[in-house]
Structures are given as structure tokens and as C-alpha cells.
matplotlib code that plots the C-alpha trace (Angstrom):
import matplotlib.pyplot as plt

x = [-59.6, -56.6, -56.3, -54.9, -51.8, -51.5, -52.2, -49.5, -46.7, -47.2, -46.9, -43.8, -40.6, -37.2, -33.9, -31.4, -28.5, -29.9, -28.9, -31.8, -32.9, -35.3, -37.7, -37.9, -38.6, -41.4, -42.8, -42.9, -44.5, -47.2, -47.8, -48.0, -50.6, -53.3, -52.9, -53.6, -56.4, -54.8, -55.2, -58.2, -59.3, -60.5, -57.9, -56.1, -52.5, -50.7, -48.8, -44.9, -44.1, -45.7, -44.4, -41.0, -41.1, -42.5, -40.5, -37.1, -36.8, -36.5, -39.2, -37.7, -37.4, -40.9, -42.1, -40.0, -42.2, -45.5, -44.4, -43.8, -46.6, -49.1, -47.5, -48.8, -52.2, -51.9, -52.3, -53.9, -53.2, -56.4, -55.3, -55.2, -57.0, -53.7, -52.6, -55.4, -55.3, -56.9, -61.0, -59.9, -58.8, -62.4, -63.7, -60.8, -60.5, -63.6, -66.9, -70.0, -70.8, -67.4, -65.8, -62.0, -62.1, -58.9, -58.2, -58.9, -55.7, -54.6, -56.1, -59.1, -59.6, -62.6, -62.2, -64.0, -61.0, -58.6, -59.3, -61.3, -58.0, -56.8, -59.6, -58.0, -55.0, -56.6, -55.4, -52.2, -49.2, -46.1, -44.2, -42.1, -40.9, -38.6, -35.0, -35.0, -37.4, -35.5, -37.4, -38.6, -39.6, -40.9, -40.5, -39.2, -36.1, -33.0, -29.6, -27.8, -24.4, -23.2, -23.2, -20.0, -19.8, -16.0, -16.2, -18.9, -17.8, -14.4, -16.8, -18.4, -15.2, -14.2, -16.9, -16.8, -13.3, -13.6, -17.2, -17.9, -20.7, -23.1, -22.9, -23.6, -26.3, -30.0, -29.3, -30.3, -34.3, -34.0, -31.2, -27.8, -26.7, -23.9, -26.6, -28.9, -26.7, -25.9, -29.1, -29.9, -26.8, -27.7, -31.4, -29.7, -27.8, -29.8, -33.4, -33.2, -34.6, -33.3, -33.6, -31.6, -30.3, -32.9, -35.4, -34.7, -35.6, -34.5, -37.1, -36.8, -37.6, -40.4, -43.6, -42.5, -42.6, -46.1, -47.1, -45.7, -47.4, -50.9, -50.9, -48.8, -51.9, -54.7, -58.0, -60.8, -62.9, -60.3, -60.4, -57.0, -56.5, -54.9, -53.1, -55.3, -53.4, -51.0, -49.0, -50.7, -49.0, -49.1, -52.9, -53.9, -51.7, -54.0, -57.0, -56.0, -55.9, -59.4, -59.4, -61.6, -59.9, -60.6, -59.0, -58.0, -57.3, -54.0, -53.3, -50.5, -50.0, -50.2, -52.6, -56.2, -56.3, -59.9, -61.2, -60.3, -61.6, -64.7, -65.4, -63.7, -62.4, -61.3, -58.9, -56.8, -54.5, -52.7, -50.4, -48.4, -46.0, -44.5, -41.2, -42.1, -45.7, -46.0, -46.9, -47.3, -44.2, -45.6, -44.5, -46.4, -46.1, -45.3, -48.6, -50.5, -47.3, -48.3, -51.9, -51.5, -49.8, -51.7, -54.4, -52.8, -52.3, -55.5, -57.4, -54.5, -54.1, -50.9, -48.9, -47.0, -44.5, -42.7, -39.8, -40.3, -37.3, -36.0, -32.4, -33.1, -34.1, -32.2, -32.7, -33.6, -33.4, -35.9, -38.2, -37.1, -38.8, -42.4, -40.9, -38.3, -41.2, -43.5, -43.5, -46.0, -44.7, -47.3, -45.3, -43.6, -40.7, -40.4, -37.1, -35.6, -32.4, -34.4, -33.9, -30.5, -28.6, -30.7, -33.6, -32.8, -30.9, -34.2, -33.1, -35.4, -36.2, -38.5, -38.3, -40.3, -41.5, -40.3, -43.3, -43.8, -40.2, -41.1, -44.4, -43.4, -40.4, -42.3, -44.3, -41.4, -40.4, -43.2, -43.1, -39.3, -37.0, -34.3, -32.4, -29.4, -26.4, -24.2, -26.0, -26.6, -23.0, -22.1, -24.4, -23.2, -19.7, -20.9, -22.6, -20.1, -16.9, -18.5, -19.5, -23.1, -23.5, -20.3, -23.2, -26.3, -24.7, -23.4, -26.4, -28.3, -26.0, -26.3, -30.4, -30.3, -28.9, -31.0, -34.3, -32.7, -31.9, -35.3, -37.5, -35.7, -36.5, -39.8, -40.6, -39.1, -40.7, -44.3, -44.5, -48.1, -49.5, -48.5, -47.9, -44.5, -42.6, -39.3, -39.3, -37.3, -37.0, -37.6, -37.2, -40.1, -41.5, -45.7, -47.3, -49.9, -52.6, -55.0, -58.4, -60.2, -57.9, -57.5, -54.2, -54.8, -55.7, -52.5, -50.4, -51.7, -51.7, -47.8, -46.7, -47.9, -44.9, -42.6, -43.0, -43.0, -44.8, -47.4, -51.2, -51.7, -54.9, -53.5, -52.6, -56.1, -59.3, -61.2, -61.2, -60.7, -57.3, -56.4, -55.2, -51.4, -48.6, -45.9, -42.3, -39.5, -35.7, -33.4, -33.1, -32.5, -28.7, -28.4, -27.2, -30.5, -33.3, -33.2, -34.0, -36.2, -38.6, -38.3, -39.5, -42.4, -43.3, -43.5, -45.4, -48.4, -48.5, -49.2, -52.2, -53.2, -52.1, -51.5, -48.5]
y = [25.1, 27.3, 30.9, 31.5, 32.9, 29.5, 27.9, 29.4, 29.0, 25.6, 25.1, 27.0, 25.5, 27.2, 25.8, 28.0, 25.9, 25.7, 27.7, 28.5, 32.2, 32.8, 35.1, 32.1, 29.7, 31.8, 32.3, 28.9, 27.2, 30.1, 29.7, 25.7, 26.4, 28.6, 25.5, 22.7, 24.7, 25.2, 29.0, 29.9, 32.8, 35.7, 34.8, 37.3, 36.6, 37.3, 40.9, 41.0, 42.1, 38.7, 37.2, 38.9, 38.1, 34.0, 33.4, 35.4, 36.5, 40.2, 42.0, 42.9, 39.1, 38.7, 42.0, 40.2, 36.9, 38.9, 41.2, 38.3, 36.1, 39.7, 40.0, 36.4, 36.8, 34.8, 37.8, 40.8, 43.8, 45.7, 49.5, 49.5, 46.5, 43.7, 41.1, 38.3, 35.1, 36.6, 35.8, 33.7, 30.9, 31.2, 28.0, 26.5, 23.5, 23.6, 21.9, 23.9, 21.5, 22.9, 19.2, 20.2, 18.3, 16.4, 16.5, 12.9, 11.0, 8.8, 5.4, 7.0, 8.3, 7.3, 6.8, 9.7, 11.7, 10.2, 10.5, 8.1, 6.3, 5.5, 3.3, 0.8, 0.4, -0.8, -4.6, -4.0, -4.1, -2.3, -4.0, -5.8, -10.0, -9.3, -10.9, -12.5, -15.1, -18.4, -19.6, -17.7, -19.0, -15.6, -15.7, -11.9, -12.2, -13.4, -14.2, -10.8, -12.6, -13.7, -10.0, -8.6, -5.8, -5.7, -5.1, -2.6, -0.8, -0.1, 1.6, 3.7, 4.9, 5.8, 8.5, 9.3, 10.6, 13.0, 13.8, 16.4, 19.2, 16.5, 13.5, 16.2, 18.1, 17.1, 14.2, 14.7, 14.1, 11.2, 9.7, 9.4, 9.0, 6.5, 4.1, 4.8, 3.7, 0.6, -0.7, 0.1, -1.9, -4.8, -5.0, -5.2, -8.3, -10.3, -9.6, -8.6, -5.2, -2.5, 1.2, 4.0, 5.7, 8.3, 5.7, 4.8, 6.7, 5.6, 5.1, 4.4, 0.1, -1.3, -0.4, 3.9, 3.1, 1.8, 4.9, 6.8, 5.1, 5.0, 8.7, 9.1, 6.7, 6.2, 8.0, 7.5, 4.2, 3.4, -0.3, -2.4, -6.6, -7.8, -11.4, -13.2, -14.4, -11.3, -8.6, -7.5, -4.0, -3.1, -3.6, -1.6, 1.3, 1.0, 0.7, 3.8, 5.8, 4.9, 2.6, -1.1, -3.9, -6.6, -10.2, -12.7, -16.0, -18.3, -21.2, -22.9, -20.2, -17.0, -14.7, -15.7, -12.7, -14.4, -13.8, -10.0, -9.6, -11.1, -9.1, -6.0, -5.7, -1.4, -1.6, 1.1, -1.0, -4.6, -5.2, -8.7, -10.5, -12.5, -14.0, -16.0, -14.8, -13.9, -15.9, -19.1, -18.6, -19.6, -18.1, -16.4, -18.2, -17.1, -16.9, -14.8, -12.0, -11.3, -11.2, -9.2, -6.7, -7.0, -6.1, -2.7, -1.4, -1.9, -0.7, 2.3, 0.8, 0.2, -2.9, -2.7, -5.4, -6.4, -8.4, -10.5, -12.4, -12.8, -12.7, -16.0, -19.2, -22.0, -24.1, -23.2, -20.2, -17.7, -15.8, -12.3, -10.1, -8.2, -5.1, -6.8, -8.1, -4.4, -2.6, -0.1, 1.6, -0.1, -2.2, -0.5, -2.6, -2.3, -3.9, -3.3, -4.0, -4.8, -8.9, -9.1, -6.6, -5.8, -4.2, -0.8, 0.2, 1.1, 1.5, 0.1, 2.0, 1.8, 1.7, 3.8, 4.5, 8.1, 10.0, 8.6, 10.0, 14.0, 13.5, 10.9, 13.0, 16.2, 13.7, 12.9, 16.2, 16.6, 13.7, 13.2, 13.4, 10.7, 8.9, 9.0, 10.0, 8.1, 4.6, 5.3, 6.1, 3.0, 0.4, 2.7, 1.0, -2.6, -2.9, -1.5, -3.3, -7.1, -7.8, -7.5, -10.1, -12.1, -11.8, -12.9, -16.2, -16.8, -16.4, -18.8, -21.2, -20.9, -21.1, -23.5, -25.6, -24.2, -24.7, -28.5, -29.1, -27.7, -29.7, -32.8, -32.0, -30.7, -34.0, -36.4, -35.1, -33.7, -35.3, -37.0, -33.6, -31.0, -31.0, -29.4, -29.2, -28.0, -24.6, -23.5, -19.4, -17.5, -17.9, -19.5, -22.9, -23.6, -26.0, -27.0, -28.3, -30.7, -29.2, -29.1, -26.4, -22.8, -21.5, -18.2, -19.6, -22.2, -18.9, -17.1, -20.4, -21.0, -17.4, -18.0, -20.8, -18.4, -20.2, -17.3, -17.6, -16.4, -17.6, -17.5, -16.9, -13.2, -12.9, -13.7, -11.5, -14.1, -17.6, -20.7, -22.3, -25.1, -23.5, -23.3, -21.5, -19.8, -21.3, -19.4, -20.9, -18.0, -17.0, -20.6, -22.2, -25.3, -26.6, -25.4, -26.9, -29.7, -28.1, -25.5, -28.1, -30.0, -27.0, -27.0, -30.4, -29.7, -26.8, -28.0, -31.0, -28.9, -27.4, -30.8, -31.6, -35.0, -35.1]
z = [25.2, 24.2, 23.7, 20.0, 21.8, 23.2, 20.1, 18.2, 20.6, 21.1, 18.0, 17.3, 17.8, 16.6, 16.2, 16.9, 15.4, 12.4, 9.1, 8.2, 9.6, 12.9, 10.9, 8.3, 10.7, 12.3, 9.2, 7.7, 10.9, 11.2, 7.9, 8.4, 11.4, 8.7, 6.1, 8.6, 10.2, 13.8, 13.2, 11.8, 9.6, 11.9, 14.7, 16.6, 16.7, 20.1, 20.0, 18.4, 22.2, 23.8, 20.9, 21.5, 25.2, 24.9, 22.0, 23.1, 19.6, 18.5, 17.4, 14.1, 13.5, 14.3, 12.3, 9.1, 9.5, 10.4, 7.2, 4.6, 5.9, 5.2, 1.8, 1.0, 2.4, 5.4, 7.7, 7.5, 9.9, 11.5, 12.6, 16.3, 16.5, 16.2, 13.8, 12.1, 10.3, 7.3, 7.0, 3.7, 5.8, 7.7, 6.3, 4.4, 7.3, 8.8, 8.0, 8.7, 12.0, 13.4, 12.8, 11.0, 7.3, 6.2, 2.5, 1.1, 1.2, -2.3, -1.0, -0.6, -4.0, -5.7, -9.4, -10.5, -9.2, -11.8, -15.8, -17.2, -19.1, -15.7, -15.5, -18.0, -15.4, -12.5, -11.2, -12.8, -10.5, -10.8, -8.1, -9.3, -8.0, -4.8, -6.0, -3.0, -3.4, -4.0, -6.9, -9.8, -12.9, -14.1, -17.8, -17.9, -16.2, -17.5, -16.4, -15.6, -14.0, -17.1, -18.7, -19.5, -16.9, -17.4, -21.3, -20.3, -17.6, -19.8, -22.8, -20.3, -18.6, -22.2, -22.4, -18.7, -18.9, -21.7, -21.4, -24.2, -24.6, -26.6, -24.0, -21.4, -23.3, -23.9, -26.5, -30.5, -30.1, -32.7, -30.7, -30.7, -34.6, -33.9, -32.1, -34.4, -37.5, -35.4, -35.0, -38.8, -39.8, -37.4, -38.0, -42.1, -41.1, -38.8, -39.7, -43.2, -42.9, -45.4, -43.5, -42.7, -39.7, -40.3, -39.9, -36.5, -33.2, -30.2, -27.2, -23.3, -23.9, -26.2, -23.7, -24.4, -28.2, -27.8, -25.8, -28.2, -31.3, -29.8, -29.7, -32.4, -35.0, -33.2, -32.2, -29.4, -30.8, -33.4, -33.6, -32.7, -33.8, -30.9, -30.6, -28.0, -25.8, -26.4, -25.3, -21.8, -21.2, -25.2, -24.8, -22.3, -23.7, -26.7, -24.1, -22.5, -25.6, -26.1, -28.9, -29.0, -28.7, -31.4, -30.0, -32.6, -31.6, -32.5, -34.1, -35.3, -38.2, -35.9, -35.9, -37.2, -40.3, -41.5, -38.1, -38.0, -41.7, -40.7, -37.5, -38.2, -41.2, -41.1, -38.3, -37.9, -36.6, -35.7, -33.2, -33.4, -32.6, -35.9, -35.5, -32.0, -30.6, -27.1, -25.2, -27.2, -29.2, -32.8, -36.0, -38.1, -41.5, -44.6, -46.5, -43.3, -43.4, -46.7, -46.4, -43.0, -45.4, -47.8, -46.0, -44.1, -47.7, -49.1, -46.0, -45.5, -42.0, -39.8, -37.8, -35.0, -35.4, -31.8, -32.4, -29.0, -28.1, -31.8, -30.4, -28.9, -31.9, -31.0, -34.1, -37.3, -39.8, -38.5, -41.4, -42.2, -40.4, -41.4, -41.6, -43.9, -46.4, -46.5, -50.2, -49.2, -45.8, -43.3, -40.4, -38.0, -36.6, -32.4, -31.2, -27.2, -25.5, -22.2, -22.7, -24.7, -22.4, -19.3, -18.2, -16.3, -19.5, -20.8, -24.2, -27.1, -30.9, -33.3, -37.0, -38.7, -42.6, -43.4, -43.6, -39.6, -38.2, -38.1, -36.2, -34.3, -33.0, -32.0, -29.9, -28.3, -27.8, -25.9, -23.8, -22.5, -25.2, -25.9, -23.2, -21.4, -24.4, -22.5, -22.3, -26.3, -26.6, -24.8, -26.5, -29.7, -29.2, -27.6, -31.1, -33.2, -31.9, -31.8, -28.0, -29.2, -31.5, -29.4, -26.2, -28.4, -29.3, -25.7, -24.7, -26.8, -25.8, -22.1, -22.8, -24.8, -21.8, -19.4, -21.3, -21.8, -17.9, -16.7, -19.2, -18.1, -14.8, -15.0, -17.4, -14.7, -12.0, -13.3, -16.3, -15.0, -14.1, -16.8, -20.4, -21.4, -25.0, -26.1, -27.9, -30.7, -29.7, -26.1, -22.6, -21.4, -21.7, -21.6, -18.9, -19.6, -16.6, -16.1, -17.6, -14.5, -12.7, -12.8, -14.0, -12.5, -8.6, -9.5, -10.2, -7.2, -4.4, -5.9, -5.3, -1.2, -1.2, -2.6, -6.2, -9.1, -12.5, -14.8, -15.5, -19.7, -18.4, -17.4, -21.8, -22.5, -23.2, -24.4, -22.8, -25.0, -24.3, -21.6, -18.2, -18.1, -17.0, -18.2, -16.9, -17.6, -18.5, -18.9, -15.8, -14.1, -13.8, -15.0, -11.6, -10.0, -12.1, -10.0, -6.9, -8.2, -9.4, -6.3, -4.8, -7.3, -6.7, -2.8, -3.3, -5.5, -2.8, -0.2, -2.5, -2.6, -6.1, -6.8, -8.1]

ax = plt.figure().add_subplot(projection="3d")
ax.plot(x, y, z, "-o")
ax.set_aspect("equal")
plt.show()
């Protein structure tokens, strides 16, 4: 076995090119050696003169290392008797059978090492579908080369050039007023909601504003309506704030409001989505938006309105929004750039009643502020100047056809094994399956052949639909729906589909 001088100097190894100092690098690799549990506490370091000789460093260079590495409690020095790892580090590394202990690594972790919320988490994946998969039909992702990156990238250079003290600074905590008035003044026009700059606070995409809300209204236990199938991430934020989950079912109105009143009629809160529900893509009708609202001012409760994909209705005049129809301050409206513009902007807001702007803000002080001045500042002007509103209706078009081409397709070539209908808003069409299969194990055998979708069966807490799967347009050219579902076809014969 080694001597502790032995020990030590094959451990140490100094780089005499470098910029950083000899002393320093002593110390920070002797200092490495008592962490890990190669010196123990109670050894006797060699003397600065062996050290001086082995090393061919100074002794003042190795006094400065010995000194700082003292002054921290590493070493302590024994009159007459030498240099020592001090007895702290005695057991640090070692078990008591003499067999050295590694700290437990992150994929070791048992779950009583993590808070209890983290729980709610688990089979959720944050990676994310690799863009080089040929065939996608991921209802999430839309088409980013038709974005007008020149029209952009001259709005950004206009702040870039002359950046002053506010674009550089920490942001207003609200947001950026200009954006803010923006949104106020487009929400007024498209979606018939009546509000004021003040109103608005901008938030990093739709999923932070749900964060933010759930701490911001509810407490451990407090009960939640939930669209079933619905929103998957805006669920388990309320999950994780440890509220109960009440799943109402959907029908060809929306959300099932007798349902709720007859299972839990005190909710604290109801998260839906109106104008096109997601996943399913219903409206909400008239009749149910005033009864949800009804309801959330008798029972002093709240909604959480998510405008999912109201940008895109390709037929028909959609009904104003629920924020738009609330006389008693209840709905708050959720709205996000992620879909429209694209997703790493990670801009959304939310639209708040009055009383709910203060509180919500020193929540957000709290947790990271606003975001990036200059993306506000830059969507600021894309709104103001037209190219928002010039993009929305370019893009409806160009979905319009795509949803067109790829229901042909999908109709010409499957049309004996799935169900599939036109939709009138979105970016993803529903396929429905033959009732014997699994739309979950479909998802999951498709994915090995490089085929990319969703299960509904992944929106649902409660089972009662027919399996199906969610196939998305937006993000498939017109010229490529042909081979795409070839590719389909292929795949779900090779799972032994008939088809």
C-alpha cells in the first residue's frame, strides 16, 4: 500500500504553463484529495522540504497552499509533530468496515430524496422529438420556414443598434408597456375582450402563467375541474401544487358543467379550454359559458381560460371569448406566442381582473421576472406595424391546405382503418382506431419506425373514449403528405395492421 507521501504526490500534477499560480494549484488538488477521501483525516502530510524537493517547487509556494488549505480547515498543524489532514475528514469517506462510500449519484435517487410535488412529474419527458426524424406528425409543431425572419430580423436590428438603459436593464416586472398595450389592443379586436394595458402581464409562454396562477389561487386539496381529455402539462402543474383533480368529461357542447356540480360543486377552480378544446377541438357553446360563469360568481371561484390555437379557425365566426362575456371579474384569459410565432420566443401573457395584477406580480418577482426586453420590444413592433395579423392570415391559409392535402391522403390510403374528419380551428386532426387496439402501444410501436404522434389516451385521466391518435397538419408541406402517409401505411404493416 502507499505511504501518504506517496499518495499525495501521485496525485499532484502541476502545469507550469498554465496562468493559474503553483501555490493555487497545490492547493486545489490537496484539497480535491481530503474531499474524495484519498487523504484521510489524521494523515501526516509529507514535510514542505520533501515536498519542496519531489515537487521542485519552492517552499514558500508550498507554505502559501499548506497556509490557505489550514485557514479552511483542511489541515491542521501539530507543533513539532508535522502537517495533518485534519481529524474532521476522519470518517467523511469511509464507512465503518474501512470500504470508501460514494455519494449517491442522480439515477440513483430514490424518491424520498426529492419533495413530494416531484412526485407528480414522474413519466413525463422533457426531451423533446429529434428534428431529424423524417416524419412527424406531432401536433405541436408548426411550420417555422415560412416565418418572416427578414421582417424580423430588421425589427431586432432596430433595437440592437441603439440599445438604451431599459432594453439593457432588468425589464418593467409587468412587462414591456408597448407589448403590453399591443396585446390589449389586439385581444380588443379579434376576441372581443375589453381590458387595459394594466391588465396584462407578460409571462415566459402559457405553461409559466399556469405555474404562476396555481400558486398565485390555489391551496393544498383545493379542488380543480379539469377537461378530460385536457391539457396534460396544465394539469400536473395544478397536481404539483397539491390540489385534487376533478375530471369532466366532453361532449359535443364542451365541458360537462352538470357533472362538476354534481361531484364537486365548490371548486376553487376550472381550467378550460373554450374557443377550440384541447385535444378534441369542440367549442364550448353559448349556453355552458354562461353557466360556467355563472357558476365562478356564485361560488366566488376562478377559470383559467387558455385560448388554444384560436389564431387558427378556418371557417366560421368564432364566439367571443370567455373572458370577453365575464361581468363579475372570474376568468382569467391565458394567450402565448409559442404557436403563431415560434416556440423558443417563449413569450405568452395573461389577462388578469385588477384586483389579481399586484399579487400576481410580486409572485413573479419572486420567481424570474419578465423576459427578454428585447424579444418584447420586437414582438411590440411586429404587432403594432401589421406583420402580426399579415402572418396569422398567411398562416391559416397555408393550414388550411395542409389539413386539406393530408386528409385526402390519409382518407385514400387508411380510410378502412381509421376514422378521420375535417376540423374547423387547430393544427391537428383526430384518428380514430379500430376499438380493439391500444392508441397508446400504436403511439409507442410507430415511434420505433421513426413515425411521430400522440395517444389521446396520454390527455385522459379517466378512460371512456375510442383509442385514437392525434395527427398533426401544420407542420406537414403540402407536397409531402403523400409520402408521409405512405410511410404510415408501411409502418402499421409491419405491426401487422391490416391495412
Amino acid at each position: 500500500m502507499k505511504s501518504p507521501a506517496g499518495l499525495l504526490l501521485s496525485g499532484v500534477e502541476l502545469d507550469r504553463t498554465s496562468t493559474t499560480p503553483l501555490y493555487r494549484q497545490l492547493y486545489l488538488q490537496i484539497r480535491k484529495q481530503i474531499l474524495t477521501g484519498r487523504l484521510q483525516g489524521g494523515t501526516r502530510l509529507p514535510s514542505t522540504r520533501t515536498l519542496s524537493k519531489e515537487l521542485e517547487l519552492s517552499r514558500i509556494t508550498i507554505l502559501n497552499a499548506f497556509d490557505q488549505l489550514t485557514a479552511e480547515g483542511f489541515l491542521a498543524s501539530r507543533s513539532g509533530a508535522g502537517t495533518y489532514v485534519d481529524s474532521e475528514w476522519d470518517s467523511r469517506a469511509i464507512a465503518e468496515n474501512g470500504i470508501q462510500q460514494q455519494p449517491p449519484r442522480l439515477s440513483t435517487m430514490s424518491q424520498s430524496l426529492l419533495s413530494m410535488r416531484s412526485n407528480h412529474f414522474q413519466g413525463i419527458s422533457y426531451a423533446d422529438w429529434n428534428p431529424a426524424s423524417p416524419t412527424s406528425f406531432l401536433p405541436s409543431h408548426s411550420t417555422y420556414e415560412s416565418f418572416p425572419q427578414n421582417t424580423w430580423k430588421r425589427l431586432m436590428n432596430r433595437h440592437l443598434q441603439k440599445p438604451s438603459k431599459a432594453m439593457l436593464g432588468y425589464g418593467e416586472l409587468q412587462g414591456l408597456q408597448e407589448l403590453r398595450k399591443a396585446i390589449a389592443d389586439y385581444v380588443f379586436d379579434s376576441r372581443g375582450i375589453d381590458c387595459t394595458s394594466e391588465q396584462v402581464v407578460i409571462v415566459s409562454g402559457a405553461q409559466q402563467a399556469f405555474n404562476l396562477l396555481g400558486m398565485l389561487l390555489l391551496n393544498p386539496q383545493d379542488t380543480v375541474w379539469m377537461e378530460d381529455p385536457g391539457h396534460i402539462a396544465a394539469r400536473i402543474a395544478f397536481q404539483a401544487h397539491g390540489c385534487q383533480i376533478v375530471p369532466l368529461r366532453i361532449d359535443a357542447q364542451g365541458i360537462d358543467i352538470e357533472q362538476g356540480l354534481r361531484e364537486c360543486p365548490d371548486a376553487r377552480l376550472v381550467f378550460t379550454t373554450p374557443s377550440r378544446q384541447h385535444p378534441l377541438g369542440t367549442t364550448l357553446s353559448y349556453t355552458r359559458r354562461l353557466e360556467l360563469i355563472d357558476w365562478a360568481a356564485r361560488n366566488h371561484s376562478w377559470i383559467i381560460e387558455d385560448d388554444c390555437d384560436s389564431e387558427f379557425r378556418y371557417s366560421g365566426r368564432p364566439l367571443p371569448a370567455l373572458c370577453a362575456m365575464d361581468q363579475w371579474d372570474r376568468v382569467i384569459y391565458v394567450g402565448t406566442f409559442s404557436k403563431v410565432l415560434y416556440p423558443s420566443l417563449r413569450l405568452g401573457y395573461v389577462i388578469l381582473p385588477p384586483a389579481l395584477v399586484e399579487p400576481m406580480c410580486t409572485i413573479r418577482a419572486v420567481m424570474d421576472r419578465s423576459p427578454p426586453t428585447l424579444l418584447q420590444a420586437v414582438t411590440a413592433d411586429f404587432m403594432r406595424e401589421g406583420h402580426f395579423l399579415g402572418h396569422i392570415r398567411r398562416m391559416r391559409t397555408l393550414y388550411q391546405a395542409r389539413q386539406e392535402a393530408l386528409l385526402e391522403q390519409l382518407q385514400k390510403n387508411l380510410g378502412d382503418f381509421i376514422t378521420v374528419a375535417p376540423v374547423d380551428a387547430g393544427m391537428h386532426l383526430i384518428a380514430w382506431l379500430p376499438p380493439s387496439l391500444n392508441a397508446d402501444t400504436v403511439a409507442k410501436e410507430l415511434s420505433l419506425h421513426n413515425i411521430h404522434t400522440y395517444a389521446l389516451s396520454d390527455y385522459c385521466l379517466q378512460p371512456y373514449l375510442p383509442p385514437a391518435l392525434l395527427i398533426g397538419f401544420a407542420g406537414v408541406p403540402q407536397d409531402q403528405a403523400e409520402e408521409r402517409v405512405a410511410a404510415l401505411v408501411l409502418a402499421l404493416r409491419k405491426m401487422g395492421h391490416d391495412v
